[in-house]
C-alpha positions, -999 to +999 in steps of 0.1 A: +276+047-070+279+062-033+247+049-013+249+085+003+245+114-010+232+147+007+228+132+039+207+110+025+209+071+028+188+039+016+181+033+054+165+068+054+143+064+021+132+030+041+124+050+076+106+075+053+081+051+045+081+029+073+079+056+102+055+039+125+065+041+163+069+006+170+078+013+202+040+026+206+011+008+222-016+012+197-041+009+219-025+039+247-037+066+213-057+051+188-094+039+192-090+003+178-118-012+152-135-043+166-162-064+142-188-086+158-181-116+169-140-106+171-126-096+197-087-086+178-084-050+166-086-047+126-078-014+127-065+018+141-087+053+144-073+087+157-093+106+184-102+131+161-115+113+135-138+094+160-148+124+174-157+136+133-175+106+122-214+110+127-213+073+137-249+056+125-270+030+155-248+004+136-216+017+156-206+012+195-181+039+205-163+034+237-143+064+250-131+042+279-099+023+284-091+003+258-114+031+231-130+007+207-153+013+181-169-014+174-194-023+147-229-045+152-244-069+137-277-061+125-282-089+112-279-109+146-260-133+127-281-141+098-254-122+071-229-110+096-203-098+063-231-080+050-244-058+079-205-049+083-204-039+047-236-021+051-226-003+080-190+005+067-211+018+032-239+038+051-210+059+073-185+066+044-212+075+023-224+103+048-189+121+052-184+121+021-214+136+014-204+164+041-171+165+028-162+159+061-125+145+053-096+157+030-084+123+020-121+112+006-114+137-016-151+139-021-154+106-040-166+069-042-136+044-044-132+009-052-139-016-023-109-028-001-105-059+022-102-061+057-078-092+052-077-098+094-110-107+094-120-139+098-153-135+069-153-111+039-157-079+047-146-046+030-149-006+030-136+020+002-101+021-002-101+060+003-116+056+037-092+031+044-068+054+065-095+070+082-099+035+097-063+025+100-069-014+082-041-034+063-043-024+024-029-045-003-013-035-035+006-051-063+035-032-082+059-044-105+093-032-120+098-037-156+136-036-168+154-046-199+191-056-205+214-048-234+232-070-253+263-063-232+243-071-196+236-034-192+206-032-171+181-005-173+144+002-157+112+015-166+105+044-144+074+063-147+065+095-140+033+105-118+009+126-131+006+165-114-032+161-107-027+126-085-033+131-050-006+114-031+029+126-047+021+142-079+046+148-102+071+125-086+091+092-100+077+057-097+080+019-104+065+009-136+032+004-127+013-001-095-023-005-079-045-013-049-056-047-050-093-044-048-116-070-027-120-106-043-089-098-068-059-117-068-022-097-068-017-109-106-052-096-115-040-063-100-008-070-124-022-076-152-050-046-152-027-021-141+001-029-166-026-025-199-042+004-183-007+025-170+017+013-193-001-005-224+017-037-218-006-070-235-018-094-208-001-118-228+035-105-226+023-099-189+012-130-179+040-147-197+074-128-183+061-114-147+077-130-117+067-130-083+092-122-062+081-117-029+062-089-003+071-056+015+055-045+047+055-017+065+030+007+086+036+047+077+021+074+095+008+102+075+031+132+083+033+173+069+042+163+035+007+140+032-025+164+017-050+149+035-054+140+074-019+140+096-011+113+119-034+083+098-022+047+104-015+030+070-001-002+072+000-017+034+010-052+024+031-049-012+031-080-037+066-076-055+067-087-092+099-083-115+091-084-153+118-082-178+107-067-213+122-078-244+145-046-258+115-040-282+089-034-262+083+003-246+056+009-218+029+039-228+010+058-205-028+045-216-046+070-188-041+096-168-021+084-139+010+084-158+029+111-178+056+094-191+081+066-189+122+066-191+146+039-198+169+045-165+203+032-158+211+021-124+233+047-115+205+072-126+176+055-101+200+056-077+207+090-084+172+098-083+167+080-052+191+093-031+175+129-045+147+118-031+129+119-068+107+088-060+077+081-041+086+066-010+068+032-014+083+027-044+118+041-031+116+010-010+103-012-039+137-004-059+154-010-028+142-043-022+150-045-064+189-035-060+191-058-032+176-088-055+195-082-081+231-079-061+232-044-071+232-034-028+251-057-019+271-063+019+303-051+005+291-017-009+264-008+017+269+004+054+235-004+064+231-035+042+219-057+072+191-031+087+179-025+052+172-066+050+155-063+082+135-034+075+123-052+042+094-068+057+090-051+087+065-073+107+029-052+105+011-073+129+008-043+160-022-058+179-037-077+152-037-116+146-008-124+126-017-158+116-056-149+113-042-118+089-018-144+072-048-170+066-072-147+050-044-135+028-036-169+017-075-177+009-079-145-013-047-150-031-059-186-041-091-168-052-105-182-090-101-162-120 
């Protein structure tokens, strides 16, 4: 199948999702996020959301070249993690209790890490964007194959009430990974509780296949706040299903599943059907799986390179990198 359709290209579904201004100097228009005893940014704040957040004593705002906000210690070093937590916990709570922010949507989430810090520390992963930080999710892409080789994919569709692109087409199943959890935990909950697969089937057929990164910035096609740094970090998994075995929506996230050809996701992506995260998950799939291949794809090299786009901006790649490592080598 054409990788063009519509003016439309797989470089473009990439530059969808990873739109950051790399050429930017993060620190030239953003407020950056400093934690005590740390001098590296973890994080990335507009102007006008620092001007919006009733900051609590337990913030330092500078307004002054570089603009940092930077949060204290109260604990003057007796449970440094904790009064970040606290203070992170006693700030979201109050805008969301003013409904001061779109994207809070009004409601409590589960906690994120901030995986560039160098102890364990975390804030709600709707507030998240507000504050620019590095999120982590874990997605995987069941297929099957016929008895002639034919591949075909899972894709689900979203459900209308979700709040980031309702109604569109998606990987199988997908999640946040939340603070303390492992990507396979993430796997592994999110497959029983989107698709109905068993943790056993899971556990025994999913592959780990690698990571995506990329940094968009929220634009007029976002609901909530425009202009939000988020940066995300994407474990990849494959799992092939045995021809038997049909995913089931077992919430509300999900409205149904197809069995998909590859000409039809393509279709469908090129259409622009697909969530743009997980436009660059099938992507990265096609590429695997010698489907996009050098000899039918223009842009095959700058599709490689974007897939894995360096996320680092001001932030300590190899600190970000080491506190990665330790959570994925969290125990069960």
């Amino acid at each position: 199948m054409a990788s063009e359709a519509n003016g439309r290209t797989y470089l473009s579904l990439l530059q969808s999702c990873d739109n950051f201004p790399y050429d930017t100097v993060p620190s030239d228009t953003y407020y950056l996020l400093i934690l005590p005893n740390d001098d590296q940014p973890h994080g990335y704040l507009l102007p006008e959301i620092v001007q919006k957040i009733p900051w609590t004593s337990q913030f330092h705002v500078n307004h002054n070249a570089p603009r940092t906000v930077t949060v204290l210690d109260s604990s003057e070093g007796k449970d440094t993690a904790g009064a970040v937590n606290a203070a992170f916990a006693e700030v979201i709570n109050i805008c969301i209790e003013k409904n001061l922010f779109h994207i809070l949507d009004g409601k409590h989430s589960e906690p994120f890490a901030i995986v560039s810090a160098k102890y364990p520390v975390h804030m709600e992963r709707f507030a998240s964007a507000l504050f620019g930080i590095i999120s982590r999710g874990a997605c995987t892409t069941a297929y099957t194959k016929t008895a002639d080789g034919t591949l075909k994919l899972w894709i689900a569709r979203r459900a209308a009430h979700l709040y980031t692109s309702p109604g569109m087409l998606d990987i199988t199943v997908a999640g946040g990974v939340k603070a303390g959890s492992r990507p396979i935990d993430t796997v592994i909950h999110e497959a029983d509780e989107e698709a109905s697969l068993p943790e056993a089937l899971v556990r025994e057929r999913v592959r780990s296949v690698g990571v995506l990164t990329y940094i968009t910035a929220t634009g007029l096609d976002f609901p909530g706040e425009k202009g939000l740094i988020i940066p995300d970090v994407l474990y990849i998994h494959d799992l092939e299903l045995p021809s038997d075995v049909t995913p089931k929506p077992n919430d509300d996230e999900v409205d149904t599943f197809y069995s998909m050809t590859v000409d039809e996701v393509q279709k469908a992506l090129l259409n622009r059907e697909f969530k743009p995260d997980s436009a660059a998950v099938l992507i990265d799939f096609f590429i695997r799986h010698g489907i996009i291949t050098a000899d039918n794809e223009k842009d095959f090299i700058e599709l490689n390179e974007r897939d894995g786009k360096n996320i680092e901006l001001e932030v300590d790649h190899h600190s970000q990198l080491e506190q990665l490592n330790r959570m994925n080598r969290a125990p069960d």
